[in-house]
C-alpha positions as CSV (number, residue, x, y, z in Angstrom):
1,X,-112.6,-143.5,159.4
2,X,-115.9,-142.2,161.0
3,X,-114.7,-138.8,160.4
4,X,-113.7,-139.9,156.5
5,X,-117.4,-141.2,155.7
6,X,-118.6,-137.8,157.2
7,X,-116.6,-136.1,155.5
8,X,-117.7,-137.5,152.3
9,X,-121.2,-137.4,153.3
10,X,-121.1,-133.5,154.2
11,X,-119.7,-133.5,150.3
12,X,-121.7,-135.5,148.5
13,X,-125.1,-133.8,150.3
14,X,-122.9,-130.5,149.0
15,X,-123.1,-131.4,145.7
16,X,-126.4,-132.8,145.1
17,X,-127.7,-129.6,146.2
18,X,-125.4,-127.5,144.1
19,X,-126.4,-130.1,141.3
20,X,-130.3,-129.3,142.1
21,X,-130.0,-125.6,142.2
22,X,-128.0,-125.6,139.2
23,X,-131.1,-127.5,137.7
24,X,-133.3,-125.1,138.9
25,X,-131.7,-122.5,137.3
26,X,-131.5,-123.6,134.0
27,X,-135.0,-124.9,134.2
28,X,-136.2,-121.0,134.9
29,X,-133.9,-120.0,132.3
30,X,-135.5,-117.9,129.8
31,X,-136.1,-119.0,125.4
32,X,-137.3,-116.6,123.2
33,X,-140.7,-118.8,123.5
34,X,-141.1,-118.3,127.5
35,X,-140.3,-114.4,127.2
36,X,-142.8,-114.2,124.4
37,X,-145.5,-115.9,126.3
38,X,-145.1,-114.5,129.9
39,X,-145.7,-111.2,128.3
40,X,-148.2,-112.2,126.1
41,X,-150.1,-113.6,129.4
42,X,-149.4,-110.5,131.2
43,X,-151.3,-108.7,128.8
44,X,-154.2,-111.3,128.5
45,X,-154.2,-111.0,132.5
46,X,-154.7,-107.0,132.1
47,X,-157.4,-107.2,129.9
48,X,-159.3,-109.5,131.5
49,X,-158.8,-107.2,134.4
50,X,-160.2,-104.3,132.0
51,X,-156.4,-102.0,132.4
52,X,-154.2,-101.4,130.2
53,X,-151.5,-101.5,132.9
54,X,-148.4,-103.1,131.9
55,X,-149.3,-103.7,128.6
56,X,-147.5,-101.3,126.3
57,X,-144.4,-102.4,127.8
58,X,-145.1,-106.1,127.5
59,X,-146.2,-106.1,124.2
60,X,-143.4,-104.2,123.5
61,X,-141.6,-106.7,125.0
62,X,-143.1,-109.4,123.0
63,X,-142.5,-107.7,119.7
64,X,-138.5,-107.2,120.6
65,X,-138.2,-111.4,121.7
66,X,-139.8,-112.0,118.2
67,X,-137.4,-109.5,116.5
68,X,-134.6,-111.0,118.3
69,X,-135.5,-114.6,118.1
70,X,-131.9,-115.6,115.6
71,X,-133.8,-118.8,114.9
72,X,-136.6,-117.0,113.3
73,X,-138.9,-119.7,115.4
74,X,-141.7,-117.0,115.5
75,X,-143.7,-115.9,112.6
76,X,-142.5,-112.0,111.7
77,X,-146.4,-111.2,112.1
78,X,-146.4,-111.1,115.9
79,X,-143.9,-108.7,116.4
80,X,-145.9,-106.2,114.6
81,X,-149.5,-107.7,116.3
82,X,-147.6,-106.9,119.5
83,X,-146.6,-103.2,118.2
84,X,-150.3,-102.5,117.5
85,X,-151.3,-103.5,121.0
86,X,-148.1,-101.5,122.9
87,X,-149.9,-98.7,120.7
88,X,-153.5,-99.2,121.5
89,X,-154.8,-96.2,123.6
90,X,-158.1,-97.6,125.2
91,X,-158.5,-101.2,126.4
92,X,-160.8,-101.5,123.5
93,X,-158.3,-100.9,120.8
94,X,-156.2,-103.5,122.6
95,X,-158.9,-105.9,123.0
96,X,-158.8,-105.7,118.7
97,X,-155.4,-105.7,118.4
98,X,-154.9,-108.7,120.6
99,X,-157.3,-111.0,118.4
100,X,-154.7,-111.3,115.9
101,X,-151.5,-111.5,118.4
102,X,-153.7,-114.3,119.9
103,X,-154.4,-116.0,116.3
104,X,-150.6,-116.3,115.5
105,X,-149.8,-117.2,119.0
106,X,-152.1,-119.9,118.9
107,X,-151.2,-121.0,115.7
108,X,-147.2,-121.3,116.6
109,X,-148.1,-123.0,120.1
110,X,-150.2,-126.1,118.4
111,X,-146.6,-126.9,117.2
112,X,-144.9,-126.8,120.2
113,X,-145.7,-129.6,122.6
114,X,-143.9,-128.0,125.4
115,X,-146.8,-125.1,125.1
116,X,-149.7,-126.8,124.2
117,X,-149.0,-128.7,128.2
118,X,-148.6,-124.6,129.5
119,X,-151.0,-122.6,127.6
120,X,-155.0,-123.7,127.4
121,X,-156.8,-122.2,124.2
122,X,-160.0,-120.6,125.4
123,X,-162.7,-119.8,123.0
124,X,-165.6,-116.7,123.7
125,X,-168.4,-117.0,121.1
126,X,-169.6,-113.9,121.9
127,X,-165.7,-112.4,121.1
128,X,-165.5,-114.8,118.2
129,X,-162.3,-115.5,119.3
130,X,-159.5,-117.3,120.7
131,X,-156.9,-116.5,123.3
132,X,-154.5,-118.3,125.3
133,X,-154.3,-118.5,129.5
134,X,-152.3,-121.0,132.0
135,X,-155.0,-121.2,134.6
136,X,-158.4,-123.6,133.7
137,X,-160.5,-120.9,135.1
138,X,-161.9,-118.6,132.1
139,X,-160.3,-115.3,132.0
140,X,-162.0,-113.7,129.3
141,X,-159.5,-110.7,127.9
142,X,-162.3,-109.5,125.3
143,X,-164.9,-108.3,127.6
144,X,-163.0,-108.5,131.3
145,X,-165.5,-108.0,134.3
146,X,-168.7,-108.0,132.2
147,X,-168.1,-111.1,131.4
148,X,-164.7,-112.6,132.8
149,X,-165.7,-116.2,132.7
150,X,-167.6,-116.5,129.2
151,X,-165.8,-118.8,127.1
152,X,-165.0,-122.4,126.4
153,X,-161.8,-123.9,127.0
154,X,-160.5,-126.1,123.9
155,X,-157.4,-127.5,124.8
């Protein structure tokens, strides 16, 4: 009997775990709205940074999760706001082209509650615009180091 209720211990631990990294898998499991937004932050995170490293290909990346997206959640606007900043060739051109891939972004994640817990909206007056981050520490994408930490964050 001892051995039995072992047994069915050894099991039951056995399960629960494959039960929590099943979980865990399908918790990292990637929507069309997490894709869009990891790239979109790893191109806020480079041009706060002042590089344009990684960005091409994850705005590219953005514009092909919106063109893909079946459920047409995203509006058809960002994929080609993401096109113009995989095409920008200075960080400045970026900078502008990422004002309006912000805009909609912004826009589309005030209706998603999921999101609006993820993504803070961050507001530089001196930019005159919006942009979204995960961390609460200003990371200011418009104007990087000279002047990383200039904004306001709204929400």
């Amino acid at each position: 009997m001892k051995l039995f209720t072992t047994i069915l211990c050894v099991m039951a631990v056995a399960v629960e775990a494959a039960v929590a990294g099943q979980g865990g898998n399908s918790g990292s499991g990637s929507t069309p709205e997490k894709q869009a937004y990891e790239n979109y932050i790893k191109i806020q995170s480079a041009l706060a940074a002042d590089s344009l490293k990684g960005v091409p290909e994850a705005a590219q990346a953005l514009a092909q999760v919106v063109k893909a997206d079946a459920d047409k959640k995203f509006p058809s606007a960002a994929a080609e706001q993401a096109e113009k900043v995989a095409k920008a060739n200075s960080v400045s051109a970026a900078r502008a082209a990422f004002k309006a891939l912000s805009k909609t972004l912004i826009d589309y994640r005030k209706s998603n509650p999921a999101l609006m817990a993820q993504y803070h909206e961050v507001y530089c007056p001196m930019a005159d615009a919006s942009w979204l981050q995960t961390g609460k520490t200003v990371m200011n994408p418009y104007y990087g180091s000279s002047m990383l930490h200039c904004g306001e964050i709204k929400n």
